[in-house]
N, C-alpha and C positions, 0 to 999 in steps of 0.2 A: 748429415745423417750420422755418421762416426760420433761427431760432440752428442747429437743427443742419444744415441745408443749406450753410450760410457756414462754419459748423465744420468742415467735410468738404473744402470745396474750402479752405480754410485748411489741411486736415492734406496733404492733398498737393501744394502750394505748397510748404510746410514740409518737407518727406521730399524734392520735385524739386531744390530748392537746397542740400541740405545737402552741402559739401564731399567728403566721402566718401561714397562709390556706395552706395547702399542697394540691394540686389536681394532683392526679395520673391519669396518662395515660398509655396507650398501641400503641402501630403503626398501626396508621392506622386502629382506630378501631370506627365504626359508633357508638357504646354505650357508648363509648368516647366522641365523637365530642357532641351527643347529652346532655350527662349530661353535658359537657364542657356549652352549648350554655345556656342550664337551668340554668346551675350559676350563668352567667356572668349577667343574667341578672337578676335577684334576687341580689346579692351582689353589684353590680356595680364598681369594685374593683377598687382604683384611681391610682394603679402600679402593672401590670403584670408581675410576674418573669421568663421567658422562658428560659428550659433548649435547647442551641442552640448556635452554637460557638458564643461568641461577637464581634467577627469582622466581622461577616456579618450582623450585623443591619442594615445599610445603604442601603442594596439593599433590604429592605423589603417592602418597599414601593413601587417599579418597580413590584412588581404583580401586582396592580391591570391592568399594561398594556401589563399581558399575556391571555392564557389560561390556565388552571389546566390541568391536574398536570404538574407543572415545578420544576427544580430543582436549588435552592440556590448554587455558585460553588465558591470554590477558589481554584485559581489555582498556580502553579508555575513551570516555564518551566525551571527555573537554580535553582540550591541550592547551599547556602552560610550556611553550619554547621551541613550538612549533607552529608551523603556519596552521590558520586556522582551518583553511581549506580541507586540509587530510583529517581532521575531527570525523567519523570515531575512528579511531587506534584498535586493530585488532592482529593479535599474533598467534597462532594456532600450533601446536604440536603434536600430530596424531600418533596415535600408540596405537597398536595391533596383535595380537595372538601372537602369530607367525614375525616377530620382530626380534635382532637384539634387543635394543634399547630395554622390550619389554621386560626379556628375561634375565635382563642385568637388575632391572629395578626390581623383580621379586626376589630375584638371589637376594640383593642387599638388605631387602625391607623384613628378609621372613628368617634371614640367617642372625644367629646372636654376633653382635662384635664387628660386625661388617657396618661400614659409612660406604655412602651413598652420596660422591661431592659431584654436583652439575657445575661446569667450568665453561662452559658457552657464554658470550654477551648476555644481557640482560638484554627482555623486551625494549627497556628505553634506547639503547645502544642499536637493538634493529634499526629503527628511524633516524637516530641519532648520524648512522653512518651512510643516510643517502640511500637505503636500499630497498625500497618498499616496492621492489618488483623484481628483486635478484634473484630471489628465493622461489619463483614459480618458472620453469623452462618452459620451452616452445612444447606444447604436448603433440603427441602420437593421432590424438584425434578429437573430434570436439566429446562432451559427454552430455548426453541426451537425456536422463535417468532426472526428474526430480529432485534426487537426492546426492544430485553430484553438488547443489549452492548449498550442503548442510553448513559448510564451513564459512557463506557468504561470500565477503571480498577481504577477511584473513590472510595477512600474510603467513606464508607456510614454513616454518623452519623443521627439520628431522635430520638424520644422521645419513651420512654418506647420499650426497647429491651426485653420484656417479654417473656423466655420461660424455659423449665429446660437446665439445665446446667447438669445433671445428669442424664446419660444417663438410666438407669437404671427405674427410675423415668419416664422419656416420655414413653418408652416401655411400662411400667404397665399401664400408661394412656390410651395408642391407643387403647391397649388391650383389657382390660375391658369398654372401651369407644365403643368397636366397630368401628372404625375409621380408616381409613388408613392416614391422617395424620395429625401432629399438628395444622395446619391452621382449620381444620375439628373438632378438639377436639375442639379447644378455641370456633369457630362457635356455636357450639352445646349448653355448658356446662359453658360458661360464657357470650357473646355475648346475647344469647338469654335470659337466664333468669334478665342479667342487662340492658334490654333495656328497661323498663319502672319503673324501680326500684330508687326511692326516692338517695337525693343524699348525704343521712348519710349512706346507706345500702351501695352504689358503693363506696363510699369513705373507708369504711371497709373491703369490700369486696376485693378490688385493694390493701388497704393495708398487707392483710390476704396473697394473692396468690403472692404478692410481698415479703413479709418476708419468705412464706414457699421456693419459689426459690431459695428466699439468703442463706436460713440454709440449705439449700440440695445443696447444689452447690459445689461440690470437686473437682471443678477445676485446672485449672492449676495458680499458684500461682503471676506468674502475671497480669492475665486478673484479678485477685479480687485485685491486687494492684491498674490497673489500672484506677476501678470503685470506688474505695476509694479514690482515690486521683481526680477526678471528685468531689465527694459529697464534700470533703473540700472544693474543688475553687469552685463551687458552692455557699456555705453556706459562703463562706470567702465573694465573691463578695456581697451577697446579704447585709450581714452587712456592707461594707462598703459603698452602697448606702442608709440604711436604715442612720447611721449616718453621711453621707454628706446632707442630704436632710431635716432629720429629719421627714422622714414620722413613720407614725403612721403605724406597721406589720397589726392592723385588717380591715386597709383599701388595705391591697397587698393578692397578689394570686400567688402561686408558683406552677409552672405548673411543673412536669418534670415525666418521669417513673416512674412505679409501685415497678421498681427494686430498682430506688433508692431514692423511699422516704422514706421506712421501711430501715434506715439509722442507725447504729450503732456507728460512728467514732464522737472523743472528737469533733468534731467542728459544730456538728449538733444542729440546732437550733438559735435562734434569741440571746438566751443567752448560748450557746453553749463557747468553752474556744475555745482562739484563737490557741492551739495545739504548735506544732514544724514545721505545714505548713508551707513553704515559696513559694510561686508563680515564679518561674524562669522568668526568661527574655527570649523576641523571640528571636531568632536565626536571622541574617544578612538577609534571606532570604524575597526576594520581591514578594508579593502573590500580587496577582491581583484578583477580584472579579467582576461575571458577574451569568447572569442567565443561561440555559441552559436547553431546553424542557426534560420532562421525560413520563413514559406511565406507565401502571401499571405492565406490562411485565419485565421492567426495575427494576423496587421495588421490585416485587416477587424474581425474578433472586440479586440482591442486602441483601434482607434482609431473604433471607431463606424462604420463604412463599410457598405455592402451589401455581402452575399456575391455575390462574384463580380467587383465594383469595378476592384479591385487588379490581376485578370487581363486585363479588358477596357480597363485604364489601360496594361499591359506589351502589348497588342496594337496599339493604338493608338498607340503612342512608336516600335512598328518601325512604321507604314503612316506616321507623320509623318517618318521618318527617310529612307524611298525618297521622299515628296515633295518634303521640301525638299532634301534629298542633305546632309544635314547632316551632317557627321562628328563622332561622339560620342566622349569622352574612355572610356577604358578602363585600366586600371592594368595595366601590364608583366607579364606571367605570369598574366593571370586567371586561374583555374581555369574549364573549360568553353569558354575562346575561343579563337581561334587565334592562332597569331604572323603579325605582317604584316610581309610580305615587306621592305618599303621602309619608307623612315624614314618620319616624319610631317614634311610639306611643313611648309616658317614661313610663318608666316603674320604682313603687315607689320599692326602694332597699327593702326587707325584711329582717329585724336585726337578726343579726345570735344570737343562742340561747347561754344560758351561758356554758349548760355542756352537750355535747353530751350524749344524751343515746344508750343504746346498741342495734343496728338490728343487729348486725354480728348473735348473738345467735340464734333470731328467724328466720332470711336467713336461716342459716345451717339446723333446725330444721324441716323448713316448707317440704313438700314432692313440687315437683316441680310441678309447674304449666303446666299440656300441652295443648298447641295450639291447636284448633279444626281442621279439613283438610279444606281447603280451595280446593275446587273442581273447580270453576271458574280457582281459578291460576295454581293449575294441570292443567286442561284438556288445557288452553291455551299455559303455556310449552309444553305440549303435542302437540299440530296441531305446534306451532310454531318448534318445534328441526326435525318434518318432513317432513315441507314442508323447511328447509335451510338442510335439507340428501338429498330431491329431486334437489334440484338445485346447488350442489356439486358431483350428479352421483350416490347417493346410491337410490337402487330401494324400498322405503320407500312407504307404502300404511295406509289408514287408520285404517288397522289392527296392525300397528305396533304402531299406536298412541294410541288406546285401551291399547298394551300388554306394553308402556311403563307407562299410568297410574296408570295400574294394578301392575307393578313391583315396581312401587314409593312406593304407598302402604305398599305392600308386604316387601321391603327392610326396609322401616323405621320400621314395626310394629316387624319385627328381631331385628331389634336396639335400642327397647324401648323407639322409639319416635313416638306421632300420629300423626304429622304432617312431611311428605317429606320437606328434607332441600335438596338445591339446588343440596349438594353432593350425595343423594340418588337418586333424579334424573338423577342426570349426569351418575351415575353407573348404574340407571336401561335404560336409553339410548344409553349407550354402548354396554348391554347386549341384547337390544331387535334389533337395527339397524344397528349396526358394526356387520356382519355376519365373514364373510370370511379375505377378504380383505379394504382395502381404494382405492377406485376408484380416489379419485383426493386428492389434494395438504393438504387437511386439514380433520382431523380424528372426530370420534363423541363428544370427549369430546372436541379437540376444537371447531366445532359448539355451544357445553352447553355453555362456556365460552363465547365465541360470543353473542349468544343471552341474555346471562345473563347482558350486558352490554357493552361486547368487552372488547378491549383493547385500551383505550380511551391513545391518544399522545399530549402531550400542545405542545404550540406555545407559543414563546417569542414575545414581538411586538416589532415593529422597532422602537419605543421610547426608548425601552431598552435594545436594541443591543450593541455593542460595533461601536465604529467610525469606523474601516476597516470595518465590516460586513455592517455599512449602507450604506459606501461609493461603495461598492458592488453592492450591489441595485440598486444607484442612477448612476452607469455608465452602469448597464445591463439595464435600462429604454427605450431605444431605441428599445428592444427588442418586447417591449408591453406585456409581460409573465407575469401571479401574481406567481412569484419564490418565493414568500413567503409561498405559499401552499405548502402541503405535496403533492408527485406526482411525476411523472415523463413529463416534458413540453419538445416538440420539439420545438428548436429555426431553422430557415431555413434564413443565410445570406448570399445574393449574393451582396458581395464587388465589385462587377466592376460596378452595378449599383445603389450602395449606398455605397459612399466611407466613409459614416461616421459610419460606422458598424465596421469598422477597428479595434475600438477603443474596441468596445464590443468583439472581437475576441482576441484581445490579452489581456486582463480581462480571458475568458473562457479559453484559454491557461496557463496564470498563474495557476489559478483554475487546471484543470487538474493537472499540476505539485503537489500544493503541500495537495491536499484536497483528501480522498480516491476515488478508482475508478469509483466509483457509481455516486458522484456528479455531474460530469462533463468527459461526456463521449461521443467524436468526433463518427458520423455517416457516413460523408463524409465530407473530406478534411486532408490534414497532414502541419504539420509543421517543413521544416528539414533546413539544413543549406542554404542560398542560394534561396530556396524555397518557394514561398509563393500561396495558393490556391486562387481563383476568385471568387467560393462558399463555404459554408461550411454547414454541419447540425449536431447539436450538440441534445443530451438527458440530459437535467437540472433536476437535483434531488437538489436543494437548501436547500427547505423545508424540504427534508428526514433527511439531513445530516444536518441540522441547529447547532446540539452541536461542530461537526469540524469544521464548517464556526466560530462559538462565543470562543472559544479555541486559533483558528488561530487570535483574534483582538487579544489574550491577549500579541502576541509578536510584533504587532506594530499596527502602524494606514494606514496605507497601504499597497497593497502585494506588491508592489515593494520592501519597507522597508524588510519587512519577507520574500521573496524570498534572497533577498541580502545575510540576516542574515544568511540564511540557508547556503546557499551556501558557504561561509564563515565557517560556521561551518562544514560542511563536508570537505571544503578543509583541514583545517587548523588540525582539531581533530586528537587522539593521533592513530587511526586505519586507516588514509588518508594512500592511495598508488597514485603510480603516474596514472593511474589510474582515480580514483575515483576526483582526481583532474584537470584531461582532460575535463572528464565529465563536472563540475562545470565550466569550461571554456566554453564548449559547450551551456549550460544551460544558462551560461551570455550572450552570443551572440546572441542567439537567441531567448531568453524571455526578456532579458532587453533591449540587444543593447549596452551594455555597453562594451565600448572599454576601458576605463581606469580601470572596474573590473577583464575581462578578462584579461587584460597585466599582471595585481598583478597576478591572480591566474596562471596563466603561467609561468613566474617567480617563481613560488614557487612549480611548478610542474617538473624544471629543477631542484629546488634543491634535490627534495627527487628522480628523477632518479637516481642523482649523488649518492645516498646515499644507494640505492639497492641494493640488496647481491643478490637476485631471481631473476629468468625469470618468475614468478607466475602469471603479470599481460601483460605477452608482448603481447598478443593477441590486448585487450582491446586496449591496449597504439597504438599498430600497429592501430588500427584500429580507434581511435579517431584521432589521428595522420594527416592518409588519409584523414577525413573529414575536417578536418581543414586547410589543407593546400589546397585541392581544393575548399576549401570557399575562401581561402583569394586569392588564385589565379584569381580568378576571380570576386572579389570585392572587390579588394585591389589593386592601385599601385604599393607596394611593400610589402614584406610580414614582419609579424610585426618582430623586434632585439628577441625577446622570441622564436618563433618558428624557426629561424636560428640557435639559439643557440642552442635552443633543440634537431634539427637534429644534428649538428654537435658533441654534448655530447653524442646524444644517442650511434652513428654510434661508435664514440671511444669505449661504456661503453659497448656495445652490443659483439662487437669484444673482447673487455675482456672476457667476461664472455662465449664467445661461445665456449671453447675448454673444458671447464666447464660443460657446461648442456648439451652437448653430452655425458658425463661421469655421471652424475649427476642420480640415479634410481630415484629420486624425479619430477624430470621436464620432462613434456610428451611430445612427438613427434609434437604436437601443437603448446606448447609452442616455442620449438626450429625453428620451421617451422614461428611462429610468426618473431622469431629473423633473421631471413634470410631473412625474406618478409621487415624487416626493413632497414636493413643494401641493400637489391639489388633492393629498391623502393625506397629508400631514396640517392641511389647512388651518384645519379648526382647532386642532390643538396649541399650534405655534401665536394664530391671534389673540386669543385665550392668554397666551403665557407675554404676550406685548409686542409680538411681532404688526407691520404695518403691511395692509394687505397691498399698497401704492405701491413698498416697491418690487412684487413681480409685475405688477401691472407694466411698471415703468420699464422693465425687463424682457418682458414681451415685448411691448413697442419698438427696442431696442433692438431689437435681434432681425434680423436681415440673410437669412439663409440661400446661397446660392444650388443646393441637391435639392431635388425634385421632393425625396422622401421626407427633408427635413424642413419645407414649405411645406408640406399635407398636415406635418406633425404640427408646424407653428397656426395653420387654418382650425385645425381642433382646439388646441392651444384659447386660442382667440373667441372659439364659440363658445368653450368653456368661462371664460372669463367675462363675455356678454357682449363683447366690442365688434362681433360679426353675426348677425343670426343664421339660421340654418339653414334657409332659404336661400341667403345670398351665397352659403357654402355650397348648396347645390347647384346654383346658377354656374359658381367657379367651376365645377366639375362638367357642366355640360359645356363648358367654353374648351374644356381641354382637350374632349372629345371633339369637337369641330372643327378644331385645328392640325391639320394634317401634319406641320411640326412638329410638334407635341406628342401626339399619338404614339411612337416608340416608347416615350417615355413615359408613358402612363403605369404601366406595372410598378416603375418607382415611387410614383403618387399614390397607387394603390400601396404597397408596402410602407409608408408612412402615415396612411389611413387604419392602416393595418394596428400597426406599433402603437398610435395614438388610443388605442382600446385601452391600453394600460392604463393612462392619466383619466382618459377621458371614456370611460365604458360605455357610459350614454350614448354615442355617436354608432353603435354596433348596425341599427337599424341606416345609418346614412353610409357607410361602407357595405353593406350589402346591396343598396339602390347604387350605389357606383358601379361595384360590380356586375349587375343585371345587367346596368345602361350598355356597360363594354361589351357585353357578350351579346346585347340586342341592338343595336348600332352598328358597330362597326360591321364592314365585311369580312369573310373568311379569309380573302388577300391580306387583308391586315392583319387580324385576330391570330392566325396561326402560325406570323413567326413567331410573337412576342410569346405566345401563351407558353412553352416551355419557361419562358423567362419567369412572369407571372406565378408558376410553382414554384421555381426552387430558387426564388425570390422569399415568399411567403413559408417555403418551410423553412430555410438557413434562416434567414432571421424575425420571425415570427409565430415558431410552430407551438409553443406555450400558451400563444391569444387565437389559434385558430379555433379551439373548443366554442370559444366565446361566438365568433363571428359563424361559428356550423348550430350554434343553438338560436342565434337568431333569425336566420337563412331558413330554419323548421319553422321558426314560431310566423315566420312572411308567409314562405313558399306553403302550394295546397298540400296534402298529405296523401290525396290520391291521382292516378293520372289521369281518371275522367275528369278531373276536374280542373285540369290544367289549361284546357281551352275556352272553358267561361272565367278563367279568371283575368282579375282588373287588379293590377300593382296597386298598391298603396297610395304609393308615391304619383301616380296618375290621376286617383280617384281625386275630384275640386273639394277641396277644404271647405270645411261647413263651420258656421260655430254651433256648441253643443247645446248653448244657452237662449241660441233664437228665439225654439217652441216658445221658451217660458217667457222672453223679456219683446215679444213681437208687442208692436200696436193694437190694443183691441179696438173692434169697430166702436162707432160713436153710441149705436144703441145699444151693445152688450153692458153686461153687470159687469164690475170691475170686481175682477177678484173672485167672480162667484162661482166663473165656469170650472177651475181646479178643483175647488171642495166637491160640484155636484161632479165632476169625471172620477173622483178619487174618495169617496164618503166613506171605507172604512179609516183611508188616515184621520181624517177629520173627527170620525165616533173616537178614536183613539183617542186624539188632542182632548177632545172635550171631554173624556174619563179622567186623563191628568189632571185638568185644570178640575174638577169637580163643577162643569157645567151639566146638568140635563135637562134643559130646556129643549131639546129636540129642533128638529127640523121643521124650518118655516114653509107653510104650504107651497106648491108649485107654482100655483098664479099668484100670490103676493111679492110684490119686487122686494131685491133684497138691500138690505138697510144699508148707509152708509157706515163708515168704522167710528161716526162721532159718537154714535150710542154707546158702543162696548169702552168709549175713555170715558163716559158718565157714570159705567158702571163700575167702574173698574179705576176709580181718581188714585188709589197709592201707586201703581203701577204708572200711570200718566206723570202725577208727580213726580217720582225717582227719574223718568226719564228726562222732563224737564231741567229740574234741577245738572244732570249731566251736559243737560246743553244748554245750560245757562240762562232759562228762561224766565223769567220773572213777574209776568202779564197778567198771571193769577188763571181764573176759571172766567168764560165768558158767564155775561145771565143766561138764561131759560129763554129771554125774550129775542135774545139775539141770532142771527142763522148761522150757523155755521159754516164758517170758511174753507172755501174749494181747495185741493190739493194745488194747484197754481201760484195763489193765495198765499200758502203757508212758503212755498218753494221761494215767492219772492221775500217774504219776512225773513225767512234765514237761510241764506245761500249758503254757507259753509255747510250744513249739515245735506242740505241736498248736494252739492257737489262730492261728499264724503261717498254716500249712497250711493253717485252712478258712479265715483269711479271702483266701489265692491263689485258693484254688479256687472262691469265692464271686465272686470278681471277675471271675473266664472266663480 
């Protein structure tokens, strides 16, 4: 205890002497920002030293064309020297009103003669050094709020990461603080007593709670490596501009954490030894740097804070600002401030003294000062947290605003303070008007948070956007929308009477694609192959999603570019299936149009079929397949050399593999069912292109399936192909039915009858008579374990083809229920042939032939109007002639036929009788034989 009590007052002896100003900060802390502003302008320091990566100086200056709070980003979407796993690289540095840092960087950027040097690691060095999760602490509490992922999965770097490290240590604090949590101690017990406190006391003070941190910190041993090797590059960089420049240390100001100006390591200080430090080089990798909106939601959630913190910290930096009348640095054109009228007064430097004396002693000594109550800003809390309970659902009356000023009170005077801090009201408003439940969407303590100042969200301005995101803007301009705004904007475009809307639709289609869901989200109208809408109405969230729109510039300057790229990369990368590369083909056609992308990616989507060992993807593939080939069918000439090819490799690779994944316990009835839908959808086209229809045949035969569902699929299979007819298919099903073995497992042979609609849709009417059979056969003993089984059977994996197998089940089943008791199945009724009537024996003394024309004499008036016969009808009792007349009259017609069938006999005489139909049948057999078996066929 002794060593490190003498250590502590050693590190801030050490930090008050050292030549150059050390000024400690904390995140985000308004007794910060305030002493910060008092210095700056008292000293007037002619080089600022900010702990903050130094490759993002550049875009420091692009605030003043945001709104607060935004966030400094570099990003990286490929790495070069890093595993590829952590791809993308993101480093975030949020800036806030209420901040130093902030108003170090408008002193420097808006005063003449004043540098502005960031001395912090470079983003490459964040990664570099292992620490892509240092920089975020255990937080206070999770964050609930949307808007707390504005930052993503960013790492967070800021100034002054102040808190213990030792768990042991916070606990005793909360404790004896009374406090539920750290954001609430520091409020309390540093915050408030440093907010009007002279700036040799805060300078002590920061350095005091900064070195007891460091000596209590048993952490893990490389987070302390990695904050030691910060304060070298640090301390390395600052000497290396102090002797480039040759400035003078008591004209600079070194701004950086409380953590790490109570500094121990050889290279601290202006005369500090240059160590064994060496500064590594960046790594290959291309960072790109842009701004990127944040809110306070986002910082709490980020940097371990309580929700609400960060609001009640920005509230408290304006009520210190009318106290002290401090005038705070602000950057020339902020967005959201006003311009002031008059210059800013000078202000004459005051000479710093030669040797600090000691306030830390008298601080620690004095008994703490407390705050009178301020009744006004009670009771205004008060009316205000009840009337936003009334207008969120809770049944909040003026008595509950009495029994929350009373509990404010009441709470703080527990907690040994006289004045309620925003936390003991928030607690005594939970406790007086959160009764039971939460009526609507947001609880009491977020209302406190709310009123306390909200959750205030910046805005980047379009001067500082990236060139894709402006170019965004500037082609949605026809829309008339401020999509600049946070919000959500209905756009309503009817393209058939504004055809220059086109433009902005396939803009919002890109968008869709490749920005999250919420941005850009279609109301009415779709976009598919082939297809194109006449209106559309879209929900624009622009503004919401503003950090994905600034993200998406960093991978090019337009979304054509980065859609491409995308595309591209998913085909191409080391997890593409064929598949996933159909897709990208699809995606090319119809968001870009691009026929010489889609051919590449075609082509390379033939390769890795050939290369596939699974059926895993054949659904997808079957199914991208179909859409692409009824696209180009009908907007193509011809269809492109890729997808010829395609079918014709697939039909080969498919047929391989199918005697396979019939066997196969890994590949589901699905899948297989997919590969069948391939091979006898793709038929016609693959024979065409020289495929051999033998070998599925030979592939079928091959396959030997031991699952129930995948024996139903190869019986369709098989009917399809002609090697089983339908009848015998049926016979199989009523055998399965008879056999009480069997019988459990029938919902699995139904689910493979089921599946087989894909390949084989025809069969829809023989899966329906199966199913009746079940339900009308079997008993209820039976029927009603399995039948749960039977549904979610057929919906898990079937519920795509149930449409199919419910519209033929209408077109069987009656349509009324009287009528359901005279009905006869189908499948019962004895098979007729259709052709009998016509091709039955007629008796010996009927007229051959004659009985159809007199049953049917307007077909016949017909016939003989074609042919230009009107000879009329032969009286009723004159028998009717045989057909040897009409070949007398008629010899060209006899002729041409002859000739076809090779007859050469010539015309008999006049004298001769003409030869019976018997007669002729035995002179040329081949041609009778031809004729029954047409007429045998139907």
């Amino acid at each position: 205890m002794e060593g490190i009590l003498l250590g502590m007052v050693d590190d801030v002896d050490r930090a008050v002497g050292e030549p150059l100003e050390i000024f400690p900060v904390c995140h985000h802390s308004p007794a910060s920002a305030l002493a910060m502003a008092r210095r700056l302008r008292e000293k007037q320091p002619k080089v600022v030293y900010l702990e903050l990566c130094e490759d993002m100086a550049p875009l420091l200056t692009e605030l003043r064309n945001c709104r607060l709070p935004v966030a400094v980003q570099a990003f990286a979407g490929e790495v070069d020297g890093f595993p590829a796993d952590w791809a993308p690289l993101s480093v975030v540095a949020p800036v806030t009103e209420a901040s130093a840092e902030y108003q170090a960087i408008a002193y420097a950027l808006d005063t003449p003669g004043v540098e502005l040097v960031l001395v912090d690691r470079s983003a490459d060095h964040v990664f570099q050094w292992d620490s892509r999760g240092e920089e975020t602490p255990e937080g206070d509490g999770p964050a609930e709020e949307p808007e707390a992922a504005l930052h993503g999965e960013a790492v967070g770097v800021g100034i002054g990461d102040l808190r213990p490290r030792f768990a042991e240590l916070e606990e005793h604090l909360l404790r004896h603080g009374k406090v539920r949590h750290w954001s609430e101690w520091w409020h309390q017990y540093v915050e408030v007593p440093l907010g009007d406190s002279d700036h040799d006391t805060y300078r002590q003070v920061m350095f005091l709670i900064g070195s007891l941190f460091r000596r209590l910190a048993p952490g893990d041993g490389s987070r302390v490596r990695v904050d030691e090797d910060r304060e070298r590059y640090m301390w390395t960089r600052m000497r290396e501009h102090l002797a480039a420049t040759g400035t003078d240390p008591e004209d600079c100001l070194y701004v950086c954490g409380a953590f790490h100006a109570a500094s121990r390591v050889e290279e601290f200080g202006v005369h500090g030894g240059p160590g064994a430090f060496e500064i590594s080089p960046r790594t290959a990798t291309a960072w790109q740097y842009g701004l990127i909106p944040s809110s306070h939601a986002a910082i709490e959630a980020q940097f371990g804070l309580a929700a609400g913190s960060v609001s009640i910290a920005a509230t408290e930096w304006a009520k210190g600002l009318k106290r002290t009348r401090v005038k705070p640095y602000v950057l020339e054109g902020q967005a959201g401030k006003r311009k002031s009228a008059a210059k800013k007064a000078a202000v004459v430097p005051v000479p710093p003294s030669e040797v600090a004396t000691d306030k830390l002693s008298g601080f620690l000594r004095r008994p703490p000062v407390l705050d009178g109550l301020d009744e006004a800003e009670l009771l205004g809390w008060s009316v205000d947290i009840v009337r936003a309970a009334r207008r969120n659902g809770y049944l909040a009356s003026t008595a509950d605003a009495i029994a929350v000023f009373e509990t404010s009170i009441l709470l703080a005077g527990m907690r040994d303070r006289a004045k309620p801090t925003p936390y003991d009201f928030q607690d005594a408003a939970v406790t007086c008007i959160e009764k039971d439940s939460v009526p609507g969407r947001r609880d009491v303590r977020r209302l406190v948070e709310i009123m306390m100042g909200g959750d205030r969200i910046g805005q980047v301005g379009y001067d500082s956007l990236p060139p894709l995101a402006r170019d965004v803007f500037d082609r949605l301009a026809p829309l008339e929308l401020k999509l600049e705004q946070r919000g959500v904007r209905r756009a309503l475009l009817d393209l058939a009477s504004r055809p220059e809307l086109r433009a902005c639709s396939d803009v919002l289609w890109m968008l869709r694609r490749l920005l999250p869901p919420g941005a850009a989200r279609p109301i009415m109208g779709e976009r598919r192959l082939g297809e194109r809408s006449i209106q559309e109405s879209w929900d624009l969230a622009l503004g919401t999603h503003q950090r994905a729109l600034i993200e998406l510039g960093y991978e090019g300057v337009s979304l054509e570019q980065v859609l491409e790229q995308r595309l591209r990369r998913d085909a191409y990368g080391p997890q593409a299936t064929t598949a996933t590369v159909l897709a990208a083909v699809e995606d090319a056609t119809l968001y870009l149009g691009s026929r010489r992308l889609a051919d590449e990616l075609g082509s390379h989507a033939l390769k890795l079929l050939a290369a596939e060992r699974s059926v895993d993807g054949a659904p997808e593939v079957l199914r991208r397949v179909r859409a692409l080939l009824a696209y180009y069918r009908t907007s193509e000439p011809v269809l492109p050399s890729w997808i010829e090819s395609f079918v014709k490799a697939g039909y080969a690779h498919y047929c391989t593999l199918l005697p396979t994944a019939f066997r196969d316990e890994d590949a589901t009835v699905g899948q297989v069912a997919a590969m069948l839908g391939f091979l006898f959808g793709m038929e016609g086209l693959a024979l065409s292109l020289g495929c051999d229809r033998t070998q599925l045949e030979l592939a079928v035969a091959q396959s030997h399936p031991d699952e129930p569902a995948k024996t139903a699929l190869l019986w369709a299979a098989q009917v399809q192909l002609g090697t089983l007819s339908r009848g015998a298919l049926r016979e199989r099903c009523g055998e399965l039915l008879d056999n009480p073995l069997v019988v459990p497992a029938y919902p699995r042979y139904l689910s493979g009858f089921v599946h087989a609609l894909e390949p084989v849709p025809g069969l829809a009417d023989v899966v329906v008579e199966a199913v009746s059979n079940a339900f009308g056969r079997l008993p209820d003993a039976v029927l009603l374990p399995w039948l749960p089984l039977l549904i979610t059977t057929l919906r898990s994996g079937a519920a795509d083809l149930a449409p199919l197998l419910i519209r033929e089940a209408g077109r069987i089943f009656p349509g009324r229920l009287a009528a359901l008791d005279a009905w006869v199945p189908p499948w019962r009724t004895p098979e007729t042939d259709p052709f009998a009537a016509v091709l039955r024996t007629p008796a010996p003394d009927a007229p051959r032939g004659a009985a159809l024309l007199a049953a049917h004499p307007a077909a016949c008036d017909a016939v003989a109007g074609l042919l230009g016969c009107d000879g009329g009808w032969a009286p009723s009792g004159v028998p009717a002639s045989a057909g040897v007349p009409l070949l007398a009259a008629h010899p060209a017609a006899c002729d041409a036929v002859a000739a076809l069938l090779g007859c050469d006999g010539g015309w008999a005489t006049a004298a001769e009788p003409a030869p019976a139909g018997a007669a002729l049948a035995a002179r040329h057999p081949a041609t009778a034989g031809a004729l029954e078996a047409l007429l045998t066929a139907g």
